[in-house]
C-alpha positions in Angstrom: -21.0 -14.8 -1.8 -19.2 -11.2 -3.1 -20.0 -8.5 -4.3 -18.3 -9.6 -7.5 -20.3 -12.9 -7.7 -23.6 -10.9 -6.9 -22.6 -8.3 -9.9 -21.8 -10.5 -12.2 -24.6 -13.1 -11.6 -26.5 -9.9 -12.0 -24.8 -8.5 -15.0 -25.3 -12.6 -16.4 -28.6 -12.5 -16.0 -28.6 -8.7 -17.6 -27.0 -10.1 -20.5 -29.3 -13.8 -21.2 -32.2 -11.5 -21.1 -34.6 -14.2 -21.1 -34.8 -18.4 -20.7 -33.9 -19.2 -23.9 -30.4 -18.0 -23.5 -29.3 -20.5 -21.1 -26.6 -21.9 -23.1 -25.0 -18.6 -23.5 -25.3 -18.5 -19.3 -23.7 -21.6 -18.9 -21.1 -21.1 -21.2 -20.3 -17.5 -20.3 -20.7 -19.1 -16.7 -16.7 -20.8 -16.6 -15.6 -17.2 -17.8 -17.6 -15.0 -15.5 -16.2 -17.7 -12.4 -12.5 -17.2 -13.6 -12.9 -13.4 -14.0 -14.5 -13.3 -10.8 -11.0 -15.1 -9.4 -8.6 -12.9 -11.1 -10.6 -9.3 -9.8 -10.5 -11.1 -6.3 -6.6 -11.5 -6.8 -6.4 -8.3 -7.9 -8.5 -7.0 -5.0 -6.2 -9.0 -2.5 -2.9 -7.4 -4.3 -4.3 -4.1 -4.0 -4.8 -4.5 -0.2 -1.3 -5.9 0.3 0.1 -3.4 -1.3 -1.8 -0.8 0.5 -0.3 -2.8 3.8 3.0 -2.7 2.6 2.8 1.0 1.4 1.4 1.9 4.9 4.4 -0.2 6.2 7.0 1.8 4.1 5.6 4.9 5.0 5.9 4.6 8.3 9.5 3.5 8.2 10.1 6.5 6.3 8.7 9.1 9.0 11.0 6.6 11.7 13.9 7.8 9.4 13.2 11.1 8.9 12.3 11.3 12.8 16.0 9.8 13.3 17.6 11.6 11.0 16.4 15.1 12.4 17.5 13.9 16.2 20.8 12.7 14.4 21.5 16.5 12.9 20.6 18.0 16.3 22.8 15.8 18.1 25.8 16.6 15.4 25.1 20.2 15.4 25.4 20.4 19.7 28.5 18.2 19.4 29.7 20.8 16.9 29.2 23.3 19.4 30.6 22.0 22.2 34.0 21.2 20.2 34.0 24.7 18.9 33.6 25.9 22.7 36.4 23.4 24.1 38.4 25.1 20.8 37.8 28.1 22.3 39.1 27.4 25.9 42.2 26.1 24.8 42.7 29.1 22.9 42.3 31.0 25.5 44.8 29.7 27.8 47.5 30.0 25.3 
């Protein structure tokens, strides 16, 4: 059994108060079974989320991790083209 099905048995029986209320427990009982399904949807699209937002966020530090090694790479071939620039200068 949930939590939610313990605290809202709990909050059922809160509610009746007493014996005599039983046909508001029974009644309520369809409601409280039905919200109960919808917060455990909820609960289950929360943790998806969450999954998929750890997911995503983890891509993104791949790409930023790529795109840092990418710059570094572009900025030493941008050296060495400068040097060989340089050379060829030179032996004019």
């Amino acid at each position: 059994m949930s939590f939610v099905t313990l605290t809202l048995r709990r909050a059922s029986s809160i509610v009746a108060g007493t014996d005599h209320c039983t046909q508001y427990t029974l009644m309520a009982d369809p409601q409280l079974q039905l919200l109960e399904q919808k917060i455990d949807e909820l609960i289950s699209l929360c943790n998806q989320l969450n999954r998929e937002n750890q997911a995503l966020k983890a891509d993104s530090a791949g790409w930023r991790s790529e795109r840092q090694e990418l710059m570094e790479k572009n900025e030493l071939a941008r050296t060495r083209v400068e040097a060989m620039i340089n050379r060829l200068r030179e032996m004019e």
